[in-house]
C-alpha positions in Angstrom: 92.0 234.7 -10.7 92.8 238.1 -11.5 93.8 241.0 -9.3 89.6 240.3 -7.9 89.8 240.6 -4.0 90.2 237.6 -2.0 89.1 236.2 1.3 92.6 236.5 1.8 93.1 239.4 1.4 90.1 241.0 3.7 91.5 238.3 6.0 95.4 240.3 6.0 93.6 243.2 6.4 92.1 242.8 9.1 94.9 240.9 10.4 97.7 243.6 10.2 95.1 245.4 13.3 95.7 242.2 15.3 99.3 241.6 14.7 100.1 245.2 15.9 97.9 245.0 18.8 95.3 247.8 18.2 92.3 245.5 18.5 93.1 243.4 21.5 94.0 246.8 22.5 90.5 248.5 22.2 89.3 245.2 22.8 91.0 245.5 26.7 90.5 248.6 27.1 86.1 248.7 26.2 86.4 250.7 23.1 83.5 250.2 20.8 84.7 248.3 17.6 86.8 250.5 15.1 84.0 249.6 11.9 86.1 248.1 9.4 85.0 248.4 5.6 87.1 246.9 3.4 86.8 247.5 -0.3 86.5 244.6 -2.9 87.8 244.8 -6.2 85.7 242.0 -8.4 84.9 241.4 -12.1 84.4 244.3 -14.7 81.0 243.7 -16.6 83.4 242.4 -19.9 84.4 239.5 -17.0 81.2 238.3 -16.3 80.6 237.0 -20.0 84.0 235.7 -20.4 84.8 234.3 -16.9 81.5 233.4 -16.0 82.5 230.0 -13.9 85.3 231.6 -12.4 83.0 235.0 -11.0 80.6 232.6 -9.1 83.0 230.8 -7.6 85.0 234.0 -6.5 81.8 235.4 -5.4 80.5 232.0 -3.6 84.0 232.1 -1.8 83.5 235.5 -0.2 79.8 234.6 0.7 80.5 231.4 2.7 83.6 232.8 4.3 80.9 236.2 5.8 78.8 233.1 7.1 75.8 235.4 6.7 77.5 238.5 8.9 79.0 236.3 11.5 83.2 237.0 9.7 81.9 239.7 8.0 79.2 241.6 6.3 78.9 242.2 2.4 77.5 245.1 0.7 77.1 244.2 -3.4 76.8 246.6 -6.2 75.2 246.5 -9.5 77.7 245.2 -12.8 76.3 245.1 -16.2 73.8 246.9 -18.1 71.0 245.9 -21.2 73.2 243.8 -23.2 75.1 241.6 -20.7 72.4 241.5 -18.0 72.9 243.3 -14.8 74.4 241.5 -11.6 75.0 242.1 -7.8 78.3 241.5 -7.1 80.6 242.5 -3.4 81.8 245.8 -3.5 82.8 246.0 -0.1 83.1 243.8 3.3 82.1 245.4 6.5 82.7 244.6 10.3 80.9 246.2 13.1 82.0 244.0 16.2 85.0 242.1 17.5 83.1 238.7 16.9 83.4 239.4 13.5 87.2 239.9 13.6 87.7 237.2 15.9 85.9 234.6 13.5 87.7 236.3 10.1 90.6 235.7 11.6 90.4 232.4 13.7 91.6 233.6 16.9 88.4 233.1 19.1 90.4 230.5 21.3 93.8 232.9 21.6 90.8 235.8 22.3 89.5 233.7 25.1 93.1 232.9 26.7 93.5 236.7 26.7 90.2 237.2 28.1 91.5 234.7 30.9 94.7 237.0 31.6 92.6 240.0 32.2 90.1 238.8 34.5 93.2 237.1 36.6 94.8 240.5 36.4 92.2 242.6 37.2 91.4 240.2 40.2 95.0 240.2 41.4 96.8 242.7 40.3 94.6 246.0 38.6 97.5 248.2 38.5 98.8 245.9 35.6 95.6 245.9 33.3 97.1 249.3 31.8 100.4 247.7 31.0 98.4 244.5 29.7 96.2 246.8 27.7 99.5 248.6 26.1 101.1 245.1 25.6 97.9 242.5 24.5 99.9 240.3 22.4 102.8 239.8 24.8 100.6 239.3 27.2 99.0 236.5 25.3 102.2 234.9 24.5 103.2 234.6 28.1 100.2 232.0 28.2 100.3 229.9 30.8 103.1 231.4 32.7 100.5 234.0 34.3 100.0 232.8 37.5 103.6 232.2 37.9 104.1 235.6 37.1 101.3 237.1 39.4 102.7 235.4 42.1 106.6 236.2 41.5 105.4 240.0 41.3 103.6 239.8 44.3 106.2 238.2 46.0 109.0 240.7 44.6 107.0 244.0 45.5 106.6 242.3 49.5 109.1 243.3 51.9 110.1 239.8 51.9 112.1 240.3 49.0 114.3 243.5 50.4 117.8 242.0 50.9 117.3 238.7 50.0 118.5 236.0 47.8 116.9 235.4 44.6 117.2 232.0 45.4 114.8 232.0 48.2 111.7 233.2 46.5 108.5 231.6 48.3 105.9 232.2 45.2 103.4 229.4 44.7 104.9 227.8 41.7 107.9 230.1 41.3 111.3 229.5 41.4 114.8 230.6 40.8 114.9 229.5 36.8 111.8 231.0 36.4 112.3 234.4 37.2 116.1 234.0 35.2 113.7 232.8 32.0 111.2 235.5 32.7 113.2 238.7 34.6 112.7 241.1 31.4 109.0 240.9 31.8 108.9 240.9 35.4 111.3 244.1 35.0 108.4 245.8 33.2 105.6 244.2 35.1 107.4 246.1 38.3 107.8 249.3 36.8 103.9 249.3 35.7 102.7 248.6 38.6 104.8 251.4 40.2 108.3 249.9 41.4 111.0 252.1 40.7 114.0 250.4 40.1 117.1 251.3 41.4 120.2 252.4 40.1 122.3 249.3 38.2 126.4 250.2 39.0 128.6 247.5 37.4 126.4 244.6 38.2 126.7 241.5 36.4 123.7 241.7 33.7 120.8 239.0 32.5 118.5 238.2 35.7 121.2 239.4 38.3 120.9 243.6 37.2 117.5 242.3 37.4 118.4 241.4 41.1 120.1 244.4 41.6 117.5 247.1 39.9 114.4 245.6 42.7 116.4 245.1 45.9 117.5 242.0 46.1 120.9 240.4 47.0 123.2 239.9 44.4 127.1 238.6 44.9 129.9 241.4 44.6 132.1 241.2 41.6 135.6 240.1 42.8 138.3 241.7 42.1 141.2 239.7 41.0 144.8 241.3 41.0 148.5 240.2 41.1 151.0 241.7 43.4 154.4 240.6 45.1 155.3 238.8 48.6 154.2 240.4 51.8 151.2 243.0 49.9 148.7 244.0 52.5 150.6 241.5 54.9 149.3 238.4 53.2 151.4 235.3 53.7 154.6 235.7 51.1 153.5 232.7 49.7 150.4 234.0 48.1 150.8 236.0 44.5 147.3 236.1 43.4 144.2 237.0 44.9 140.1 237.4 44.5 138.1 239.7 46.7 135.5 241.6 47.2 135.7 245.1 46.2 134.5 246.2 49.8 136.9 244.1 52.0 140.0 245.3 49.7 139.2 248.7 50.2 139.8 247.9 53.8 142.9 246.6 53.2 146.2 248.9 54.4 148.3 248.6 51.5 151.3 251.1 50.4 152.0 250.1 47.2 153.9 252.7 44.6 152.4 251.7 40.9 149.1 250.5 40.4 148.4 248.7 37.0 144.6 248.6 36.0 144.4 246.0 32.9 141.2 245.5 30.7 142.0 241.9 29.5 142.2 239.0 31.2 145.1 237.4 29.4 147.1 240.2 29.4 146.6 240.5 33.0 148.0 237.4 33.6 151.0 237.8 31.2 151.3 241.6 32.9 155.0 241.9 35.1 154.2 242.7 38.6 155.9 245.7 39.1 158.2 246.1 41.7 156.4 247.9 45.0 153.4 247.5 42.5 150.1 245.5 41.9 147.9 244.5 38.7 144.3 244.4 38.9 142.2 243.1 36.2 140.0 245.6 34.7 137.5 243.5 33.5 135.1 245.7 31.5 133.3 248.8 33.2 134.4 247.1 36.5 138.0 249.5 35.9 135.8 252.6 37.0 134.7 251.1 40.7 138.1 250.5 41.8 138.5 254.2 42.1 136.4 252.9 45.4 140.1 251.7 47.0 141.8 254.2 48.9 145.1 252.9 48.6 144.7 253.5 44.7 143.3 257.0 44.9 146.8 257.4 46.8 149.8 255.7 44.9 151.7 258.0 43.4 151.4 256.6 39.9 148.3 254.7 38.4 148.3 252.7 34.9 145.5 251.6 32.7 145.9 249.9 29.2 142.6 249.3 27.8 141.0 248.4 24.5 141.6 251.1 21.8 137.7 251.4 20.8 135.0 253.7 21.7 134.3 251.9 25.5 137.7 251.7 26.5 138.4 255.4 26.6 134.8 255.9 28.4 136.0 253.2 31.1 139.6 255.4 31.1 137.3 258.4 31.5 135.1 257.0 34.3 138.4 255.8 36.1 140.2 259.2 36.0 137.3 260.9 37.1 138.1 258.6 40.8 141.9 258.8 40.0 142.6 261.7 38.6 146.4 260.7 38.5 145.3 258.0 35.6 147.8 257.9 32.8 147.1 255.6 30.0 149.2 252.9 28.4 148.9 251.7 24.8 145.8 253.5 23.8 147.5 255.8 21.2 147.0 256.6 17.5 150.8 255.2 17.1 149.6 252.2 18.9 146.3 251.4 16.5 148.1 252.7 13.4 151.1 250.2 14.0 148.0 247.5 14.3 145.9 247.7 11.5 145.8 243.9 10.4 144.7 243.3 13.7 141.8 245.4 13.2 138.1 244.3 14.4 135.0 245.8 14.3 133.2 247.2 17.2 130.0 246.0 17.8 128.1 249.0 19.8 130.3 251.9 20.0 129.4 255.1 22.3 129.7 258.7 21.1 129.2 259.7 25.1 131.1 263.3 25.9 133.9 262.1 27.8 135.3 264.8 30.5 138.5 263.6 31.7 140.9 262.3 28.5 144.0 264.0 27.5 143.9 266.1 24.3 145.7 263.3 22.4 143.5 260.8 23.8 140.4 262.7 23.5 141.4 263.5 19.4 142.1 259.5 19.4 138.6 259.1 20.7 137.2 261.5 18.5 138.7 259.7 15.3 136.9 256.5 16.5 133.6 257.8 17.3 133.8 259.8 13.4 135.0 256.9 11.9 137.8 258.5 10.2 140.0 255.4 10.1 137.1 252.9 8.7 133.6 252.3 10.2 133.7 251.4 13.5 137.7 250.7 14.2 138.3 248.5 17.8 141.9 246.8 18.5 141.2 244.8 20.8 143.7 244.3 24.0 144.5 241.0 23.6 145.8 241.4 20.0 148.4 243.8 20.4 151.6 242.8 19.4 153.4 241.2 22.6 156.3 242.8 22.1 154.9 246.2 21.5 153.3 245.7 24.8 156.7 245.2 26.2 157.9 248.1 24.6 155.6 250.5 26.0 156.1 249.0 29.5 159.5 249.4 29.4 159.0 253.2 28.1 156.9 253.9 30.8 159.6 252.5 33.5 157.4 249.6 34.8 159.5 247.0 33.6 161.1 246.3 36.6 159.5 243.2 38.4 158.9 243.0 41.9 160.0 240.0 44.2 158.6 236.9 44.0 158.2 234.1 41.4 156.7 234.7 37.8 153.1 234.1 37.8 153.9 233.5 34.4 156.7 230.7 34.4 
């Protein structure tokens, strides 16, 4: 046909309300229906004579699809005058209740599952009904999972849950890989219903920050670091260690150079300096190990990061616990001398950091403006090795302690 109004199209109108939630949202909330008319375009007069066939079954289409006001109601116009005959043809299509929508748009069974989450909510849980109100299509697509989730935020807000083990949930029908599938929604389920989460500091993301943000117990991120025979007055024999941040603390060390490194590789490839240690940065963890009293105290502290936007905020964050910080390999020499090792960074920050140098703060500054290409990251582990070995000659940490290369 030609550009005449289709059932189709009063069928996308109506649907664009649904798809972005504003009826089921009135609909939840016992808001009268929003009337709806909807204006037809349909054959000129000239159309009639010439498409005759094609005008009845156009207007027989949008008749049987109203169902006689149960999709929709139509109000007709006159077309036509003495020559041609005059005609009553749909000029516009009108709803008044939700019925009507739900039948226009085939979604009285989804309407009635919704219908099902309310009432369980309201009986269970009422402080949600305004966060199901805000959210009606999400909540429709969680489906079945409702009383699963009911009973996991029950169970999360009791004071069973303070301290303990995500693993030992006791929600009817709940367990561990369930609240892993569904912890964003519980997150916001929480918060709704008036749970303030706590502060996240360097947990390990996915469903164990979720852990972390509503009181449960989630396991430490070890530390793992290098060092030579005797450190702490470990058995000689051990090199290479993982603990907890918290029991390391409490370990007496004395140790002259501490060496902070972002990647894991390089960690390992690292030289133990001599009356020195290496501890793997890993990420944002670099910041928390400001948190070891023997570190705040040796007389010199190194950290070679990435050369992006994130690796001068975790050097930031680290010399605000150590202010004796000096950096390694994070200059513009370094990235310039690198460019075919280039990558791109995926989220950078443009955070105001506090505690860089002037040259590294102008470094940072170059990143975050892009003035060497959009969104320039060299990435630790592609530095040239021998570059690396350069600047860890330069900085006089090239002497190795005792012991046997972890590297050998």
């Amino acid at each position: 046909m030609p550009d005449w109004t289709t059932v189709a199209d009063l069928r996308a109108a109506v649907r664009r309300r649904w798809t972005n939630g504003s009826l089921l949202t009135a609909y939840a909330t016992g808001q009268p229906f929003p009337p709806l008319s909807l204006p037809i375009r349909g054959p000129r007069a000239s159309d009639i004579g010439a498409r005759l066939d094609e005008a009845r079954r156009w207007r027989d289409a949008l008749v049987r699809t109203g169902a006689g006001g149960a999709a929709y109601g139509l109000v007709e116009k006159p077309v036509g005058g003495r020559i041609g005959g005059r005609n009553s043809l749909p000029d516009r299509a009108v709803l008044d209740d939700y019925d009507q929508a739900w039948r226009l748009l085939g979604v009285q069974r989804e309407v009635a599952a919704f219908d099902e989450v309310v009432q369980s909510v309201r009986a269970e849980a009422p402080e949600l009904l305004g966060w199901i109100a805000a959210h009606p299509l999400r909540a429709l697509r969680a489906g079945e999972s409702w009383p699963a989730l009911l009973a996991a935020y029950r169970w999360l807000r009791s004071p069973a849950a303070a301290g303990a083990w995500l693993r030992q949930i006791s929600a009817p029908g709940v367990d561990t890989k369930f609240v892993e599938k569904q912890h964003t929604l519980l997150a916001e389920l929480l918060i709704a219903g008036g749970v303030d989460p706590l502060p996240v500091d360097g947990s390990p993301g996915g469903a164990g920050t979720f852990a972390q943000r509503f009181g449960l117990r989630v396991p430490e991120r070890l530390v793992h670091l290098r060092f030579g025979p005797g450190f702490a007055g470990l058995p000689p024999v051990l090199t290479e260690a993982n603990l907890r941040l918290v029991e390391l603390a409490q370990l007496r060390v004395e140790t002259g150079i501490v060496v902070i490194v972002e990647n894991l590789q390089t960690f390992q490839a690292w030289p133990v300096p001599a009356q020195g240690v290496v501890l793997w940065g890993a990420g944002y963890l670099a910041p928390r190990l400001s948190r070891l009293p023997w570190a705040r105290a040796a007389p010199r502290v190194i950290y070679s990061g990435d050369l992006d936007t994130h690796g001068f905020a975790i050097l930031s964050g680290l010399r605000a616990g150590i202010p004796q910080v000096e950096s390694l390999a994070m200059d513009a020499q370094t990235l310039l001398a690198h460019r075919d090792r280039w990558g791109t960074e995926p989220s950078p920050t443009a955070a105001r950091l506090t505690q860089l140098t002037p040259a590294e703060a102008e470094l940072y500054r170059d990143l975050v403006e892009d003035t060497y290409g959009s969104r320039v990251r060299l990435e630790q582990e592609r530095l040239h090795w021998p570059h690396v070995e350069g600047c860890i000659e330069a900085a006089g940490l090239a002497e190795r302690g005792p012991g046997p290369d972890p590297g050998a």
